[in-house]
Wavefront OBJ file of the C-alpha trace (Angstrom):
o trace
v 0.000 0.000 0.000
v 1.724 3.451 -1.132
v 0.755 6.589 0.971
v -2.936 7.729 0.608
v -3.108 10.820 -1.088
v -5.632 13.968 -1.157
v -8.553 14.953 -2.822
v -9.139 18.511 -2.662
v -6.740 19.224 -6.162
v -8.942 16.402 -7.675
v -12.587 17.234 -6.090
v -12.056 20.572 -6.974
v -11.975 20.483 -10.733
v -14.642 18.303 -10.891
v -16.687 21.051 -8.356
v -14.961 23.617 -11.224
v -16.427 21.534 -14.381
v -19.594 20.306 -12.957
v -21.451 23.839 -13.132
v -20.561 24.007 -16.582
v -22.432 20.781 -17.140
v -25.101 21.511 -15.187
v -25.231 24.880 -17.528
v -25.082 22.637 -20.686
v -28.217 20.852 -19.494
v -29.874 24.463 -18.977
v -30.089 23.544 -15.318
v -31.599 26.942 -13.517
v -28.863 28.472 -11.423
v -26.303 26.681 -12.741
v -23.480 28.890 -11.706
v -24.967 28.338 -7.677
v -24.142 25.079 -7.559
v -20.330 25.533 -8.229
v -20.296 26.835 -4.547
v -21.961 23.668 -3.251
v -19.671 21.692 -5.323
v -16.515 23.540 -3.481
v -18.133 23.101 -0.380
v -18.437 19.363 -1.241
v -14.972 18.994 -2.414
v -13.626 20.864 1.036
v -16.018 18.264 3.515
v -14.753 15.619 1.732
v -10.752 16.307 1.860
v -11.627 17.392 5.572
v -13.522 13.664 5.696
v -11.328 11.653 4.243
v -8.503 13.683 5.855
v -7.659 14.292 9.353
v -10.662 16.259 9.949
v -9.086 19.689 9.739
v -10.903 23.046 11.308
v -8.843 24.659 7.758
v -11.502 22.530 5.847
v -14.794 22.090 7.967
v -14.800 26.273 7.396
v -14.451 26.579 3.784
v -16.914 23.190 3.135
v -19.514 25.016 5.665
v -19.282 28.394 3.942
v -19.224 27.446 0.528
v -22.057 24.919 1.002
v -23.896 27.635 3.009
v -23.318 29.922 0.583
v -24.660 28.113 -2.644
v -27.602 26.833 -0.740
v -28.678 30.150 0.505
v -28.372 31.164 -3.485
v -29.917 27.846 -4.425
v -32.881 27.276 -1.897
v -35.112 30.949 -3.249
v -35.319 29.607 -6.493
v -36.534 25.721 -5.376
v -39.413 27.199 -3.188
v -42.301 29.495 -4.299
v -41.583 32.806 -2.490
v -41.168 36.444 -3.137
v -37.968 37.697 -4.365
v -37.794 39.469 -0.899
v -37.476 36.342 0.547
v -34.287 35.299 -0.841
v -32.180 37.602 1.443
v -32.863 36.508 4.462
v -32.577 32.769 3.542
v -29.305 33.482 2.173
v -28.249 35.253 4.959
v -29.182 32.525 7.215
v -27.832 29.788 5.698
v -24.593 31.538 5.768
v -25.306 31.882 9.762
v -25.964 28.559 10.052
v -23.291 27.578 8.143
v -20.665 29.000 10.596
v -23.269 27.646 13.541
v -22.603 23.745 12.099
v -18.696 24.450 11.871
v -18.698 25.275 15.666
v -20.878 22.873 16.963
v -17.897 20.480 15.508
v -15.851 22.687 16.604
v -16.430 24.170 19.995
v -13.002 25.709 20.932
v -13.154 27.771 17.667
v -15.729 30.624 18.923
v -14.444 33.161 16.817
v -17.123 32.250 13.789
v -19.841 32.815 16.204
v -19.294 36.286 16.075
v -20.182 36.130 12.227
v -22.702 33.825 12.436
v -24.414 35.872 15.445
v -24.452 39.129 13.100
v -26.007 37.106 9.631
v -28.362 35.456 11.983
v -29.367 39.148 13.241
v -29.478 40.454 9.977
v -31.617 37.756 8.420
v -34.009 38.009 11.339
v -34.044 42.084 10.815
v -34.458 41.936 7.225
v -38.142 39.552 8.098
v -39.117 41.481 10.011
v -38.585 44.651 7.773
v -35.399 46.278 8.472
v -33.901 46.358 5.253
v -30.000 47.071 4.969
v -29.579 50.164 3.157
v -29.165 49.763 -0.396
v -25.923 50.834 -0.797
v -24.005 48.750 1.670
v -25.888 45.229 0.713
v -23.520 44.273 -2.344
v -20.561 44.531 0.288
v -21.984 42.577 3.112
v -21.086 39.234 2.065
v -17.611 39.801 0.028
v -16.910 41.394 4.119
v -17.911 38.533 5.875
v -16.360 36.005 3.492
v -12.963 38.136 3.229
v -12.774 38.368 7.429
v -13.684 35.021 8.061
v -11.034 34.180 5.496
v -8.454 36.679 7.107
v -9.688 34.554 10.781
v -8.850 31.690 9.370
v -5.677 32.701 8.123
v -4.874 34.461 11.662
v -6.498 31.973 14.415
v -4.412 29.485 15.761
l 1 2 3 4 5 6 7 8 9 10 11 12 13 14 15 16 17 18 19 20 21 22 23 24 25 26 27 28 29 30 31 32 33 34 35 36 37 38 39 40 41 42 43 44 45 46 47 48 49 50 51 52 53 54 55 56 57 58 59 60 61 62 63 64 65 66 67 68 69 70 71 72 73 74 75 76 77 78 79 80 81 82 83 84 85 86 87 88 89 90 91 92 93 94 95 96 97 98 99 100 101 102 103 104 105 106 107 108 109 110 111 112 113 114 115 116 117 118 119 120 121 122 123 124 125 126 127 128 129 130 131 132 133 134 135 136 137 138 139 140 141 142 143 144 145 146 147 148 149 150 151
């Protein structure tokens, strides 16, 4: 038996390609699921791995993050619906990684503010329009700057 080798390089061009297919089949979404396919391709080096905090995080967010884009368009609701669901499934996304995870607290701070801001935005307190297409690029970028700083 030779040494067992990783999966991410190899999971992750099939997370790349897949998309595309899924676009060639004139799947809705298409582009959405490349996140989920990421996501998958980060759980299952972290599975197959040593179960690594460095991959639970990215497989939560980026599965989190496709489903929240995914999930609007499977159910019949109004477009003002798809925030908050995205939002939250980010939050929960960070939730799962520290319920594996309990020393880690750091992402509950995220997670704590999405979760706030999905629940605000239900119940009618909108972000303001001109900070909403920076929201997410500043969570993903600081939980990705946490990640690379936490030890």
């Amino acid at each position: 038996m030779g040494v067992r080798r990783g999966i991410l390089g190899g999971s992750i061009l099939v997370a790349v390609g897949a998309p595309f297919f899924l676009q060639a089949l004139n799947v809705a979404n298409a582009s959405a699921y490349l996140f989920v396919a990421l996501g998958i391709a980060f759980l299952a080096a972290w599975y197959v791995g040593t179960r690594q905090y460095v991959y639970m995080v990215p497989a939560a967010v980026l599965i989190g993050f496709g489903l929240g884009l995914i999930i609007p368009s499977w159910l019949p609701l109004p477009a003002e619906a798809a925030a908050p669901i995205f939002l939250g499934s980010l939050a929960v996304a960070l939730a799962i990684v520290f319920l594996f995870y309990p020393d880690h607290r750091g992402l509950l701070v995220p997670a704590v503010l999405l979760a706030l801001v999905a629940i605000a935005d239900v119940v009618g307190l909108h972000l303001p329009e001109a900070t909403q297409p920076f929201f997410v690029p500043i969570v993903l970028i600081a939980v990705g700057v946490y990640m690379l700083v936490e030890r």
